[in-house]
Every structure is written in structure tokens, then in C-alpha cells.
DRENKETOR-820920 format. One record per residue (C-alpha): x, y, z. Coordinates in Angstrom, 2 decimals. Layout:
N
@xx X, yy Y, zz Z
...
% end
This chain:
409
@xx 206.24, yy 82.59, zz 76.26
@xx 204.59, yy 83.87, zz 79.68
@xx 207.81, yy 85.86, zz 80.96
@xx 208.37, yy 87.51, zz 77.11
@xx 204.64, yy 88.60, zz 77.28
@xx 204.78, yy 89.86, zz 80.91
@xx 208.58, yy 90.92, zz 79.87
@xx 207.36, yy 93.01, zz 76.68
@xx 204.77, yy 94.51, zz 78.46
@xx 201.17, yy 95.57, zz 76.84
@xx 202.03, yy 98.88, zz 74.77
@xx 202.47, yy 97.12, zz 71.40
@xx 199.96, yy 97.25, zz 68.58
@xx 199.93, yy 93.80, zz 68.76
@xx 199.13, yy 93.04, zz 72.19
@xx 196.48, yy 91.04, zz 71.93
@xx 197.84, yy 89.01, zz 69.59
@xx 200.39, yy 88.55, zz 71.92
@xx 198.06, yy 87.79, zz 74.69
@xx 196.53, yy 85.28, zz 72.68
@xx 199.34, yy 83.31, zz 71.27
@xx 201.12, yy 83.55, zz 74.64
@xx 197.94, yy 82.11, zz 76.85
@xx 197.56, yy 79.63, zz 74.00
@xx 200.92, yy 77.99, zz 73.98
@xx 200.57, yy 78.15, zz 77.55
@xx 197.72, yy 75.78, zz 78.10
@xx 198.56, yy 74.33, zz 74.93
@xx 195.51, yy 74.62, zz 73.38
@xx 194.89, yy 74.99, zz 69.28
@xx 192.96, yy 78.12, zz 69.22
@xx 192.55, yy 81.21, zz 71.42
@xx 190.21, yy 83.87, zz 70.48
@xx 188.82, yy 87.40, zz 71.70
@xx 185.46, yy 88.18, zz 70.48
@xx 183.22, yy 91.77, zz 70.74
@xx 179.65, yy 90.99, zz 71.92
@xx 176.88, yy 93.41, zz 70.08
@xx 173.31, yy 92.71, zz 71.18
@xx 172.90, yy 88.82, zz 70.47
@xx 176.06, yy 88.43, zz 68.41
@xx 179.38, yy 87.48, zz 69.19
@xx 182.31, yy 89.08, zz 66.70
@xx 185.41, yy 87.26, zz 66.31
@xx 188.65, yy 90.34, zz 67.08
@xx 191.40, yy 88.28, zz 67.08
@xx 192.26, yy 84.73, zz 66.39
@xx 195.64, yy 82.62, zz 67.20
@xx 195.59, yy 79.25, zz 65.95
@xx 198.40, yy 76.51, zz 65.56
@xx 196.61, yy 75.48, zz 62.44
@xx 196.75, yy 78.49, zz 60.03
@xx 193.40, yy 77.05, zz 58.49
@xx 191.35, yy 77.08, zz 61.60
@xx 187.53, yy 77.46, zz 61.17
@xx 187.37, yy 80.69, zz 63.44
@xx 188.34, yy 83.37, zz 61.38
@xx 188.64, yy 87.36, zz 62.36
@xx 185.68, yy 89.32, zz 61.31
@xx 183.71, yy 86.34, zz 61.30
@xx 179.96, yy 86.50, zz 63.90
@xx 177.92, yy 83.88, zz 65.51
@xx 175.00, yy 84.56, zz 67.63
@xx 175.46, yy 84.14, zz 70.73
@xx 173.39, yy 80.81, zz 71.12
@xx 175.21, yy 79.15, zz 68.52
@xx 178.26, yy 79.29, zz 70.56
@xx 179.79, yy 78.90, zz 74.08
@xx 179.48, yy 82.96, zz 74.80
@xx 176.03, yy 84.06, zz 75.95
@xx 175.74, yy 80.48, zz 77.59
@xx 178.82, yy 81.21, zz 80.07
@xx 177.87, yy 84.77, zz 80.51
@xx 174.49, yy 83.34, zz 81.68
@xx 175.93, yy 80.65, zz 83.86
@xx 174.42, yy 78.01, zz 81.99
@xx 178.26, yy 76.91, zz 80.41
@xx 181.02, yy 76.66, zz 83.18
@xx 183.88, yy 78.90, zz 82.63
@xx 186.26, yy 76.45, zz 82.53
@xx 185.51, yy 72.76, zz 80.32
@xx 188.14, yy 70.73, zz 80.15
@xx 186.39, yy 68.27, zz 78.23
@xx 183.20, yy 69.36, zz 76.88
@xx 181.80, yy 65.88, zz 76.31
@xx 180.57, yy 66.02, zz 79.83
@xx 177.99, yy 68.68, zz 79.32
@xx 174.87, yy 68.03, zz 77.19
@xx 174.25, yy 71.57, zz 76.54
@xx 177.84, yy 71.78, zz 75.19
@xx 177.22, yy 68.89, zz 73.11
@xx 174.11, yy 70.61, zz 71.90
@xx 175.60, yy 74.09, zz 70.83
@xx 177.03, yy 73.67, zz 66.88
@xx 179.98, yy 75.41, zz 67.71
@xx 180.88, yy 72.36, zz 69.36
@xx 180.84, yy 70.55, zz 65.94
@xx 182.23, yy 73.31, zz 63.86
@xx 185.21, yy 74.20, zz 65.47
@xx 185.61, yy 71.91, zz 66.77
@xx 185.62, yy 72.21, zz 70.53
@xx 186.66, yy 68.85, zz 72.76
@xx 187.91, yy 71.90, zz 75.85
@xx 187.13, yy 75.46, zz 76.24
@xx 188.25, yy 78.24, zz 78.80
@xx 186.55, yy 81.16, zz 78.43
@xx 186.44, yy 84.68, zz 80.80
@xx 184.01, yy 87.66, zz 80.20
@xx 185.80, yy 90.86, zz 79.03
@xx 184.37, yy 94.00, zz 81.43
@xx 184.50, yy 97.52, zz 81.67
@xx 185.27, yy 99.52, zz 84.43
@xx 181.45, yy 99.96, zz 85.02
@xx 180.81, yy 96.43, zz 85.04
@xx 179.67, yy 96.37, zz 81.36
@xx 180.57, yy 93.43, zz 79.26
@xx 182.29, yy 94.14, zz 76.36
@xx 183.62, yy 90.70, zz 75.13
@xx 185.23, yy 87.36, zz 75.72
@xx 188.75, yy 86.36, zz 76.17
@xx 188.83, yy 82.49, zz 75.35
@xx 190.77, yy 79.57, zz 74.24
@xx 189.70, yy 75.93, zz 72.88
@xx 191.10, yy 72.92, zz 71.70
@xx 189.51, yy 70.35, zz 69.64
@xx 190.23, yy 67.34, zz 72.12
@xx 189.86, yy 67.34, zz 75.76
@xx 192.13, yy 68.90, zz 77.93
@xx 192.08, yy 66.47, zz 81.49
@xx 194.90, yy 68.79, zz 83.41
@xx 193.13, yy 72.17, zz 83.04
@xx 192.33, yy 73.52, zz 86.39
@xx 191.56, yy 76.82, zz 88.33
@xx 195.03, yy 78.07, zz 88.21
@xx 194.11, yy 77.94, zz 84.44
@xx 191.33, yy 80.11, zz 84.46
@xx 193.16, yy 82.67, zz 86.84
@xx 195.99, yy 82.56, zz 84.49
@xx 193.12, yy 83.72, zz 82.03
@xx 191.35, yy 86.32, zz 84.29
@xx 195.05, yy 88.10, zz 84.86
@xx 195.50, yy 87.94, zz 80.56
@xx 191.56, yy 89.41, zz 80.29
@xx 192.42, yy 92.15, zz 82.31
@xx 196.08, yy 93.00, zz 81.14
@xx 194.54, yy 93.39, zz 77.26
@xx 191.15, yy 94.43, zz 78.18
@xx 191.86, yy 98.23, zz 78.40
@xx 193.14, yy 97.98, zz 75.03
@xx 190.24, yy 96.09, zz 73.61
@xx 187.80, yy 98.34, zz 75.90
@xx 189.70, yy 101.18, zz 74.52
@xx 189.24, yy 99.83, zz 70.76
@xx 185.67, yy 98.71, zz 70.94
@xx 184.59, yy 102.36, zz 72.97
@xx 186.65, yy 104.01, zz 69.87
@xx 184.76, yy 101.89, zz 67.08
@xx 181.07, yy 103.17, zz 69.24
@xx 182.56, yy 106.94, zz 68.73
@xx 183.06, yy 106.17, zz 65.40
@xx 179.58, yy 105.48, zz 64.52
@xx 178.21, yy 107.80, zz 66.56
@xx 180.19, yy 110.63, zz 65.00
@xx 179.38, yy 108.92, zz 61.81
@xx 175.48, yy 109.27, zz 62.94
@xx 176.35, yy 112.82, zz 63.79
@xx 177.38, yy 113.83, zz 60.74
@xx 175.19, yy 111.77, zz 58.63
@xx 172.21, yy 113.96, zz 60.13
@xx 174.01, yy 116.81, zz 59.67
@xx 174.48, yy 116.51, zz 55.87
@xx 170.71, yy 115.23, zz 55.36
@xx 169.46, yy 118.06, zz 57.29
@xx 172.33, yy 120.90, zz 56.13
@xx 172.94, yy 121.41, zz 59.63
@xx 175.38, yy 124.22, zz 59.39
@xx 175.98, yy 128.07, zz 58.87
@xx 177.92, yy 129.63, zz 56.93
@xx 179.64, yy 133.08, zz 57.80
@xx 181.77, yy 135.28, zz 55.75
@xx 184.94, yy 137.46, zz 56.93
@xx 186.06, yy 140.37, zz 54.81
@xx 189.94, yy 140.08, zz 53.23
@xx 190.70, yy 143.98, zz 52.85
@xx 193.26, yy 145.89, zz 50.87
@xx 195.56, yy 147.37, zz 54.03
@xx 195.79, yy 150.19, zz 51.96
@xx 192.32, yy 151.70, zz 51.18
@xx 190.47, yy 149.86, zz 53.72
@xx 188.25, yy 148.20, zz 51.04
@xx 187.16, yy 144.31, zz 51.29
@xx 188.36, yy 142.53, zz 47.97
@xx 187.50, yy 138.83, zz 49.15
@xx 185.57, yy 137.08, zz 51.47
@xx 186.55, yy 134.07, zz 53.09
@xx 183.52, yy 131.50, zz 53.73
@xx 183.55, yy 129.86, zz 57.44
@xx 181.32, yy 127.09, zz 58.81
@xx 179.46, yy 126.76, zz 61.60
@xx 177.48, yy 124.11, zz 62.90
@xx 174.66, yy 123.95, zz 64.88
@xx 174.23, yy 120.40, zz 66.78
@xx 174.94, yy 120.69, zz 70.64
@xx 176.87, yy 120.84, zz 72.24
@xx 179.74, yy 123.13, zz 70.52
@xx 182.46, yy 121.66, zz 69.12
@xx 184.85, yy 123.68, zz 67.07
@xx 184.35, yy 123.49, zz 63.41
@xx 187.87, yy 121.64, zz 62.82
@xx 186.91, yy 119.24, zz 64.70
@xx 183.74, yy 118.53, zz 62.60
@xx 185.28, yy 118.47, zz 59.70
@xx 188.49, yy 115.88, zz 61.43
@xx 185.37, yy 113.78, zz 63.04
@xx 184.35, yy 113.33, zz 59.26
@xx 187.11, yy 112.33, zz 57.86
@xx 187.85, yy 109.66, zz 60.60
@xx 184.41, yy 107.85, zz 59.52
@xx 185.24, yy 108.36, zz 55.52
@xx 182.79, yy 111.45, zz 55.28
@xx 184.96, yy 114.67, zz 55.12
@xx 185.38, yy 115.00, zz 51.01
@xx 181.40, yy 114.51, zz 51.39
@xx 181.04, yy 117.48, zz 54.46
@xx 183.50, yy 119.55, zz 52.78
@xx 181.57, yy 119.53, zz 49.09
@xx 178.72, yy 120.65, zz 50.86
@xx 180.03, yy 123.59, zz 52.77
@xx 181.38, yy 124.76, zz 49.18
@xx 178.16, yy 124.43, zz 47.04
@xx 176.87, yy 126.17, zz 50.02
@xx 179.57, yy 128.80, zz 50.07
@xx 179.23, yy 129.30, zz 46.19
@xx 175.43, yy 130.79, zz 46.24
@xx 176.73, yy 133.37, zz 47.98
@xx 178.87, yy 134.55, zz 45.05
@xx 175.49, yy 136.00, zz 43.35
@xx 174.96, yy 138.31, zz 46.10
@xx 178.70, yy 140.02, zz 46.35
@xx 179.57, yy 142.23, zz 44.25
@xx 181.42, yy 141.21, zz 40.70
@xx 184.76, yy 142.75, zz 41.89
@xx 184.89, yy 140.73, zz 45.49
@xx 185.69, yy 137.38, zz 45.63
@xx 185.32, yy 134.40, zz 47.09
@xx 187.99, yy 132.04, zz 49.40
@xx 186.53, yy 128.68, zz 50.57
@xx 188.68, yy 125.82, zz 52.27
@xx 189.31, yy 123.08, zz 51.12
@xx 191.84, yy 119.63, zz 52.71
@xx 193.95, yy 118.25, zz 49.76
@xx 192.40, yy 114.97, zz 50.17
@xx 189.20, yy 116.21, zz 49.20
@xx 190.75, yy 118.16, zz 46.47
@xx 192.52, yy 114.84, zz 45.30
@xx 189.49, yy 112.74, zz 45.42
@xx 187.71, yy 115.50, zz 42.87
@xx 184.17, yy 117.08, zz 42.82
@xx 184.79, yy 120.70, zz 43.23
@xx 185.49, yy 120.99, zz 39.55
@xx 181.85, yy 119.82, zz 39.19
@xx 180.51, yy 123.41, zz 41.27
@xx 182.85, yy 125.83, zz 39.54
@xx 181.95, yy 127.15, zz 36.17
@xx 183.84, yy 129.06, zz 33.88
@xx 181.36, yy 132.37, zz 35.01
@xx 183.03, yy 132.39, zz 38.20
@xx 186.13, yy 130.70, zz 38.39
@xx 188.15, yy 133.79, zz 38.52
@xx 186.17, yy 134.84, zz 41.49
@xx 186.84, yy 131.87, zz 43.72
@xx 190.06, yy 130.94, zz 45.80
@xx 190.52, yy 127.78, zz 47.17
@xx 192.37, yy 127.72, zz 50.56
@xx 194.57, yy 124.60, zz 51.40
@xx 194.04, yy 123.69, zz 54.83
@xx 195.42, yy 120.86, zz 56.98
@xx 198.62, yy 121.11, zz 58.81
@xx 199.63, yy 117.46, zz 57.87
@xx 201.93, yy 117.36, zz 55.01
@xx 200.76, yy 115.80, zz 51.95
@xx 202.31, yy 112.59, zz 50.66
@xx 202.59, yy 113.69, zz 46.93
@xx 202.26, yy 116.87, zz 45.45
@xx 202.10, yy 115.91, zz 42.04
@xx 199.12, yy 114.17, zz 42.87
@xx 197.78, yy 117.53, zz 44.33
@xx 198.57, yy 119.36, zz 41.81
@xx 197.49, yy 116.78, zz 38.73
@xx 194.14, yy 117.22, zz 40.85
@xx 194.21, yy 121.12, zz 41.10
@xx 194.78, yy 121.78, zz 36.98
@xx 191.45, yy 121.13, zz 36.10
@xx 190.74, yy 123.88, zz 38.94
@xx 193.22, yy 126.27, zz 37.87
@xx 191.93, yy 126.56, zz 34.08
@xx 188.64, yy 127.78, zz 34.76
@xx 190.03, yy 130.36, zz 36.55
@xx 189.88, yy 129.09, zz 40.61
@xx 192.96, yy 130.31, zz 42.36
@xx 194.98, yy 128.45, zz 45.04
@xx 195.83, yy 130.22, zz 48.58
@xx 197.96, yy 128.64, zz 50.69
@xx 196.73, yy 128.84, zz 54.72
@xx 198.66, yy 129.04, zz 57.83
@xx 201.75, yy 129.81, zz 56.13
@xx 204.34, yy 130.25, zz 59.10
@xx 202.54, yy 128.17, zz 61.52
@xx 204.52, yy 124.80, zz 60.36
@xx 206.87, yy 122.56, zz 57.97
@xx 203.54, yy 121.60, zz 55.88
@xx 202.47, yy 125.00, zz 55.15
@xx 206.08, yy 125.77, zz 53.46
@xx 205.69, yy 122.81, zz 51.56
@xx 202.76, yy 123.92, zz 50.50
@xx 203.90, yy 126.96, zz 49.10
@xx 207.30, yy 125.46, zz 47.52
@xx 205.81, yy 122.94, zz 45.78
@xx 202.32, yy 124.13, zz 44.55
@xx 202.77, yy 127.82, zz 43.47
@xx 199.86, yy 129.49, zz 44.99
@xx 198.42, yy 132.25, zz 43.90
@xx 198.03, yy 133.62, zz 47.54
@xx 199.95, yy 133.33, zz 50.92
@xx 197.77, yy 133.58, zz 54.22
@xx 200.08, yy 134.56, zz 57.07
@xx 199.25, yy 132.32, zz 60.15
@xx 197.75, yy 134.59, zz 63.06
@xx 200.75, yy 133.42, zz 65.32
@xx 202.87, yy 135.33, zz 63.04
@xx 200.64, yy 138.53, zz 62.85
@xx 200.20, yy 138.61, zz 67.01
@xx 202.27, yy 140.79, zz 68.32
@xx 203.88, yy 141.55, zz 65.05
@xx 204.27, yy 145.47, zz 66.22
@xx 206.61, yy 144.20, zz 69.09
@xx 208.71, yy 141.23, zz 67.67
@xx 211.39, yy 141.59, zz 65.87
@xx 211.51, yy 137.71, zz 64.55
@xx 208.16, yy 137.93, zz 63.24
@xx 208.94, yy 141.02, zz 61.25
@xx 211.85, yy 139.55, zz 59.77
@xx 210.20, yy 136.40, zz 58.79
@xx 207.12, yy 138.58, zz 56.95
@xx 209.53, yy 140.61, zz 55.55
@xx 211.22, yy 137.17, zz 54.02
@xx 207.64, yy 135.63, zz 52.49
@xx 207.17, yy 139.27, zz 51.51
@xx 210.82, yy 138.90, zz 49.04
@xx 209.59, yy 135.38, zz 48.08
@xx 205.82, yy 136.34, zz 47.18
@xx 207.05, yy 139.44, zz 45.14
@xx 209.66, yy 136.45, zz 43.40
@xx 206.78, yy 134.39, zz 42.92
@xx 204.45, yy 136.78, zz 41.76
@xx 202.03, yy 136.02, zz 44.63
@xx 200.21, yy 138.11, zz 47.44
@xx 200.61, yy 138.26, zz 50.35
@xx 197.53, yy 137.70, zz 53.24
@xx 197.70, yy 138.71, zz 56.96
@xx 195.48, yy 136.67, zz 59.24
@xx 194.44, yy 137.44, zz 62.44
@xx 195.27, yy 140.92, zz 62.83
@xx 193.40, yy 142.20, zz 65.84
@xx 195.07, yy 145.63, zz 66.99
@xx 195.72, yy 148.91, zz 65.65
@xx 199.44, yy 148.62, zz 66.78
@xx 199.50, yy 145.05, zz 64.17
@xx 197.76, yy 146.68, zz 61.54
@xx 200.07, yy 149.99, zz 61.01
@xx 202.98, yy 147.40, zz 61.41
@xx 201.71, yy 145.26, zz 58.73
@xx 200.93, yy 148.08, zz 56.52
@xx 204.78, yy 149.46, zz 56.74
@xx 206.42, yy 146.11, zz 56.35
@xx 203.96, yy 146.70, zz 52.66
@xx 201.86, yy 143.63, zz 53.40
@xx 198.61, yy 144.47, zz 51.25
@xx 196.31, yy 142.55, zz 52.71
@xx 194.75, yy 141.68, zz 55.91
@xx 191.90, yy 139.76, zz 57.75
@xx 191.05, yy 139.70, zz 61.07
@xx 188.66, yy 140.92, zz 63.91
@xx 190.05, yy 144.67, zz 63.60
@xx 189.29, yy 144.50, zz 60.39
@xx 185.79, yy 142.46, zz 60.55
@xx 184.52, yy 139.97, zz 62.37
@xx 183.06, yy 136.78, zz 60.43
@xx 179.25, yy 137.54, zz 59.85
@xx 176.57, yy 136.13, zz 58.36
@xx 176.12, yy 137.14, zz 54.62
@xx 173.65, yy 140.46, zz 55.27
@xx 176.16, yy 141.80, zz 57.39
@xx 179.09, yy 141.09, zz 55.11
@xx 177.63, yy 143.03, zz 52.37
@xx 177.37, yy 146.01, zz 54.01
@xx 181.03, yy 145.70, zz 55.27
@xx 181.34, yy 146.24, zz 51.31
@xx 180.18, yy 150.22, zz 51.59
@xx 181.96, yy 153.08, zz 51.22
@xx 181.09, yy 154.03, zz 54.86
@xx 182.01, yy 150.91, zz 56.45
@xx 185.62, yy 149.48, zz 56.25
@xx 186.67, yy 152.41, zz 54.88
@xx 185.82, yy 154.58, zz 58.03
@xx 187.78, yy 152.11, zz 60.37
@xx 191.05, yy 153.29, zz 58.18
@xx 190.62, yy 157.08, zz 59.07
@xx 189.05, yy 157.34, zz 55.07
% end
């Protein structure tokens, strides 16, 4: 069982439990057991145990004085008992009892900084005569083959719920902006939409994608996401009745529901909801069941990063959007390539087939934007075009004087 571990090597998901069955067998011992310490409690990881119904379960906590943990960590246990019957404080401790324990081998778990993170142990409920320091080396080598993985895990599970704190204070306190770019008919140089983007304000900077992806991770992104988009919708009062507005939205938060509940009938027609998240989704008739209530008040679906990747296409071929927004890798260079003029020229065929428009992203030079206009796309956003603004500023992008202007008008 040693050579297969040592054979197999460490990469597995189930490494530990490797580890543990391996070292078990090894010093044939009934269980063997990695626990997390947290302040004065000891958290069972990972269990092997011959006996499928062994007391120490996964999950399960102890505080530290109530077993063998804190008391070897604090040199008051020997590592190594092969018979704990000769030790009154083991006799003492009622993990003794419960297990129960007749030998235990036990080796701390530590960081690279010298921080101690857990144990790595094994036990048997009799005594266990021929255990001896080779033993416990043979332990120390297994504690630090699987303790960058459980390091790795337990540092993970902190990020978690600090991110989780993070965000947490950032939805109690609306920690975010919101900023609104102007989607402009190529043509007149008008803005017909505005798409809402979030910012958020807790140092230091972190993009806003990988907010949202940090929220999601710790089970709060449908919860982030709502709240951008009740944000995003008081904004609609203050644009003018012919503008719209395009919000984002993952389809997992669309699936688990709620935006239905901040749309009205009043301005449904006014809002577009933008599918974001390169993953592809697992069912689209799902999706879609979850969209309908959307689509009959009015909300219309836009379809993001088209061009940029296999999900996006699925996207479009399977949910009929109402809008195609052409990924900014596309639009770069546009002017100069002839592959990405051929491919907009293609979605141009399919969204006059499908009865949808079309949406330029990320157009950023003149050279781009007189391209775009030939090829007959209609619609464009981008920093040549406006950059994303808070709301004042948006409005005024609305004038006569102001978008127009930048198209010669």
C-alpha cells in the first residue's frame, strides 16, 4: 500500500484519503484521521476507518481538550503512544473512552511559516507494543507529502470567508457605483441605450468580474447581481422615454428568479438584459423557461461577447436574442483584418435571418468605426463613442450637440 501511494503520487483529488488509508494499513491501526484546528477546536477532514461505523466521523469537532490534539501540540501528550494506558492524562481525556483509543500517533500539520494548521493522526482501539520512531517518521514524511494540499484547502476555505465578509459588507453598505456607457445608432450618432456597469469601491481594486465571480464562489452572486439591477433600474426615470436600458445579468441568477420581481410592465420594453458568462450553460430550456416571464412584460434579451467563444454561439442558437453584442476582440482592428470582417459580415446575414440587431463593442478608433458602419453594422459602443460615466454625464451624451458632433453632424 506504501509503494502504490508513493507510486501514484499526490495529484489526485483523493490524496488524502489515500494518505490516510495507506499510513493506516501500514501500522495497522483502525482509524487514521486529519483534522483542521480553529481557535480551541479540532475539525475532523478526513476519516479512514476499517470499521465503516467508526465513532469519528468527517465534519464532526471536539475541542481541543477533549481530545489528544492541543495536548500533543503543547507537549503535554507524546507524539507517539503506543499504548495509552500508560499515561494518566491520556486516561483522563474522553476521547480516550469514546473512540476508543488503546494507541495513538499523531504529527502537527504546519505551514510554510511555521503556522499550525492541523493534525495528521492515526489510532487504534487496543495497544499497539511494536510502534516505534521509524513509525512516527513514516508519519512526519505522509504530513508533509499531503500537507500542501490540506494547507492549500484550509488557506482556500479562509479566502472563502473572507471574500464572503467582503461582499457581505458590500451589499449592507451598497458599496458600489454604477456607470452608464452610451449604445449609439452608427448612423446618426445618437445614443439609443445605455448599458449599466458596476464599480466597486473597497480597496484595493479588483476588477468588477472578479467581484461578481468572488460572489458566486461563496453562494452570493444572484444576491450581488439583484442589487446592481434595482440599482441600475432608478436610473430609467432620469433617461429619456426613447433610450433604454441594458443591465447584465449570469444565467444562473436569471434561473434562480427575482428580476421579474423589479421589472414592471411600465418599463419592460425599455430594459435589455445582457447574458454574460463565458461558461456554457447546462440547459437552455431551463434558461429560457426562466426568461418567459421576462420576455412578456416586455424585457429584451442581448446576447454578450458574441465571437469571443463556443458559449456565446450557443447562446445565440439556442435562446433567440433580441440583440447580438459583438465581442471587442472582433471589433479591434476590424479596419485591417480581413477574418474579422468576414465573420461580422456572417452574424450580420444571421441577425437580419433572425430578425435581431446587431451591437459593436469596443470600438475605439475612427479607422473601426467607418469600417463598422460600411460592413452596415448599426450599432456601436465603445470609448470613441463614449466612455462609461456616471449618470449626469450620460445624460448629456443624450444632446443634440454631443454624440452627434463626434459623427461630423
Amino acid at each position: 500500500m506504501l509503494k502504490n501511494f508513493f507510486t501514484d503520487g499526490i495529484d489526485s483529488p483523493q490524496a488524502i484519503q489515500t494518505a490516510l488509508e495507506a499510513i493506516r494499513i501500514h501500522l495497522s491501526m483502525d482509524v487514521a484521521y486529519v483534522c483542521r484546528l480553529e481557535e480551541n477546536t479540532a475539525v475532523f477532514e478526513a476519516v479512514d476507518a476499517a470499521d465503516p461505523d467508526a465513532p469519528i466521523r468527517p465534519g464532526a469537532s471536539m475541542s481541543l481538550d477533549d481530545n489528544y490534539c492541543g495536548h500533543i501540540l503543547h507537549g503535554r501528550l507524546p507524539q507517539l503512544m503506543p499504548d495509552t494506558a500508560a499515561s494518566e492524562l491520556a486516561m483522563s481525556i474522553p476521547f480516550t473512552r469514546t473512540a476508543p483509543v488503546g494507541a495513538h500517533i499523531g504529527v502537527p500539520i504546519t505551514s510554510a511559516s511555521g503556522e499550525i494548521l492541523g493534525m495528521f493522526c492515526c489510532l487504534s482501539p487496543r495497544p499497539q507494543p511494536t510502534l516505534n520512531e521509524r513509525d512516527l517518521e513514516i508519519m512526519h514524511v505522509f504530513a508533509d507529502l499531503v500537507g500542501s494540499q490540506i494547507i492549500s484547502e484550509i488557506k482556500n476555505d479562509r479566502q472563502l470567508a473572507r471574500n464572503r465578509a467582503l461582499i457581505e459588507a458590500v451589499l449592507d453598505e451598497e458599496a458600489f457605483q454604477l456607470v452608464f456607457q452610451p449604445i449609439v445608432d452608427l448612423s446618426s450618432g445618437r445614443a439609443i441605450g445605455f448599458e449599466s456597469l458596476c464599480r466597486f469601491s473597497p480597496e484595493p481594486y479588483r476588477s468588477p468580474d472578479k467581484w461578481f465571480a468572488d460572489a458566486h464562489a461563496v453562494g452570493l452572486g444572484q444576491r450581488l447581481e439583484l442589487a446592481v439591477i434595482r440599482s441600475a433600474l432608478g436610473a430609467l426615470d432620469q433617461l429619456p422615454p426613447d433610450v433604454y436600458l441594458s443591465v447584465n445579468a449570469s444565467p444562473s441568477t436569471i434561473i434562480q428568479g427575482g428580476i421579474e420581481a423589479l421589472v414592471n410592465e411600465t418599463i419592460g420594453s425599455r430594459v435589455v438584459i445582457e447574458v454574460t458568462e463565458h461558461d456554457a450553460v447546462s440547459n437552455y430550456e431551463t434558461l429560457s423557461y426562466a426568461l418567459a416571464p421576462l420576455r412578456q412584460l416586455g424585457v429584451r434579451l442581448a446576447i454578450d461577447d458574441a465571437g469571443a467563444g463556443y458559449a456565446s454561439m450557443s447562446h445565440i442558437l439556442s435562446l433567440a436574442p433580441d440583440a447580438i453584442k459583438l465581442d471587442m476582440s472582433l471589433t479591434r482592428d476590424i479596419d485591417s483584418d480581413a477574418a474579422r470582417r468576414a465573420l461580422t459580415t456572417a452574424l450580420l446575414f444571421f441577425s437580419r435571418e433572425t430578425r435581431c440587431f446587431i451591437i459593436a463593442e469596443g470600438i475605439e478608433t475612427e479607422a473601426e468605426l467607418t469600417t463598422l458602419r460600411l460592413l452596415g453594422v448599426p450599432f456601436g459602443q465603445g470609448y470613441l463613442l463614449g466612455k462609461p460615466a456616471e449618470l449626469s454625464t450620460a445624460l448629456a451624451m443624450t444632446a443634440d450637440d454631443g454624440l452627434v458632433r463626434a459623427f461630423g453632424g
